[in-house]
C-alpha positions in Angstrom: -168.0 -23.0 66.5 -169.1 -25.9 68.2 -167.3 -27.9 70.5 -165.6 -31.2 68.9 -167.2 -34.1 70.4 -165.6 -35.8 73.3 -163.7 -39.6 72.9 -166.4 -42.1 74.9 -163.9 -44.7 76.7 -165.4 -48.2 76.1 -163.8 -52.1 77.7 -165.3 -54.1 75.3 -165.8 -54.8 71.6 -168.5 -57.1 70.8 -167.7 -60.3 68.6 -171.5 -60.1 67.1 -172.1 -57.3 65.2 -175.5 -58.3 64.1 -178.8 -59.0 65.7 -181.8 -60.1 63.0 -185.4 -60.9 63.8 -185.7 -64.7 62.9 -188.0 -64.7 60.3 -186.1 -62.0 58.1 -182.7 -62.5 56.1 -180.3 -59.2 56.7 -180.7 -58.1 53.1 -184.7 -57.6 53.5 -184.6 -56.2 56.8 -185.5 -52.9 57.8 -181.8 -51.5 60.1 -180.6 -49.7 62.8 -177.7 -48.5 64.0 -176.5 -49.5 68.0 -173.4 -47.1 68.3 -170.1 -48.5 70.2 -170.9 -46.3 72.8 -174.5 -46.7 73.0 -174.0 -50.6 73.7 -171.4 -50.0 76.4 -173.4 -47.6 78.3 -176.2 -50.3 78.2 -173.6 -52.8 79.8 -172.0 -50.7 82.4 -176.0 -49.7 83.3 -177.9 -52.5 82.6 -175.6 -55.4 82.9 -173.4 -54.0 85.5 -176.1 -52.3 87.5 -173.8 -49.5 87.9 -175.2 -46.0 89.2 -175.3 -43.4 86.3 -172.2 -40.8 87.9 -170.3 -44.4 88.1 -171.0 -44.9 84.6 -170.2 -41.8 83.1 -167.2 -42.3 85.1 -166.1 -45.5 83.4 -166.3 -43.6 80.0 -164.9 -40.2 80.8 -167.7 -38.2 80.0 -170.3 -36.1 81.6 -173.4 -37.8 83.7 -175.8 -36.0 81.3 -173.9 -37.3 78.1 -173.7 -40.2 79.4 -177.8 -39.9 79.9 -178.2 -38.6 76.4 -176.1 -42.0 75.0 -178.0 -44.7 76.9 -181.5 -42.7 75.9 -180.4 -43.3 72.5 -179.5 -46.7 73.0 -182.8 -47.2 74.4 -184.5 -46.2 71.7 -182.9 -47.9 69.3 -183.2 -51.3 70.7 -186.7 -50.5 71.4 -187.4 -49.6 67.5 -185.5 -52.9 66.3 -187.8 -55.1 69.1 -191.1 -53.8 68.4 -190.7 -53.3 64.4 -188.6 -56.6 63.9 -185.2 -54.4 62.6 -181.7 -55.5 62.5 -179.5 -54.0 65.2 -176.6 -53.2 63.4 -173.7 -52.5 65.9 -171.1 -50.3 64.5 -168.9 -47.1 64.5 -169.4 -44.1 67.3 -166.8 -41.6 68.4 -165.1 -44.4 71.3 -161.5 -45.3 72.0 -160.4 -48.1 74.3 -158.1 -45.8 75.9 -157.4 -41.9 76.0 -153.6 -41.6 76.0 -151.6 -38.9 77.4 -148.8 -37.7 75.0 -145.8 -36.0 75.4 -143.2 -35.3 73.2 -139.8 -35.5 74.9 -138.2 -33.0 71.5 -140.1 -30.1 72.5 -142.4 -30.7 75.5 -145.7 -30.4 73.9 -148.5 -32.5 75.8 -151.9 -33.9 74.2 -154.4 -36.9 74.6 -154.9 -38.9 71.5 -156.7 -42.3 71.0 -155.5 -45.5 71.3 -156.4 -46.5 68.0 -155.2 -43.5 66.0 -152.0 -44.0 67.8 -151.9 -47.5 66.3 -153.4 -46.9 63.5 -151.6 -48.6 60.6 -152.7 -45.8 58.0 -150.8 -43.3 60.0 -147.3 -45.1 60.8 -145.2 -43.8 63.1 -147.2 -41.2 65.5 -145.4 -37.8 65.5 -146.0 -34.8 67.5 -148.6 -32.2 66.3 -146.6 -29.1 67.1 -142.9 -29.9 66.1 -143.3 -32.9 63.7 -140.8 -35.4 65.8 -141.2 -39.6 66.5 -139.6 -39.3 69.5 -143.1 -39.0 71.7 -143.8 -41.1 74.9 -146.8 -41.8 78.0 -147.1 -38.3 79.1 -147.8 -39.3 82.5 -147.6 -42.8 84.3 -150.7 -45.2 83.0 -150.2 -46.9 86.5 -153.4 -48.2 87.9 -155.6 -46.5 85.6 -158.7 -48.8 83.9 -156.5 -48.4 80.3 -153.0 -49.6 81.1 -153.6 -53.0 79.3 -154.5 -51.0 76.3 -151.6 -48.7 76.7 -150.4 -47.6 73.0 -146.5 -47.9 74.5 -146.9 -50.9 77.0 -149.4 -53.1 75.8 -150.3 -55.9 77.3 -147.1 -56.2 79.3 -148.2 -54.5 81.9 -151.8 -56.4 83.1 
């Protein structure tokens, strides 16, 4: 059974979604798809001139994944630039945070995204093993890079 793919941690989520050639309309042109992730590892390499290991850091994931992720991002840009295609920036497996859960009923402990813990669809988050709302920060979000984007703190804490 393979291995479920690891949450990519990303700071920023860009306002323009598109990029189109200038003599095309979006309907007629040819598109590709910039993941979430692919774009971020392009800013934290490119933009930020950060070392790969640094990098990989920032989004919680191996150096090779993190190689594999801007490769593709590469590419894709590449594709769009030489044969005039829309860069359509959307989806990927990212989360602005990774929270640490624990559930103070029975003591279970997991990490969850940010946005499913937020997520309107779901409601009010309950723990996987004994069903109970009454959950909280498993450990202290204290000077790490997601404390802003805390699912129980917010923006209180910047």
């Amino acid at each position: 059974m393979a291995r479920p793919t690891k949450w990519r941690k990303i700071e920023n989520i860009p306002s323009v979604s598109y990029f189109v050639p200038s003599d095309k309309e979006i309907e007629e042109s040819p598109k590709n798809i910039l993941k979430l992730e692919e774009l971020e590892a392009l800013r934290l390499k490119d933009l930020e001139g950060l070392e790969q290991n640094e990098c990989a850091d920032k989004m919680e994931v191996s150096r090779p994944t993190f190689q594999r992720i801007l490769l593709s991002a590469r590419e894709t840009i590449a594709d769009s630039l030489i044969n005039g295609k829309t860069i359509h920036i959307e989806g990927g497996n990212y989360t602005k945070n990774i929270c640490s859960i624990m559930c103070l009923n029975c003591g279970n402990k997991w990490t969850e995204s940010l946005e499913n813990l937020k997520s309107p669809e779901i409601g009010n988050y309950v723990c996987p093993a004994c069903g109970s709302e009454k959950i909280t920060c498993g450990e202290s979000c204290r000077g790490k890079f997601g404390r802003r984007n805390c699912w129980q703190h917010g923006n209180e804490h910047r």
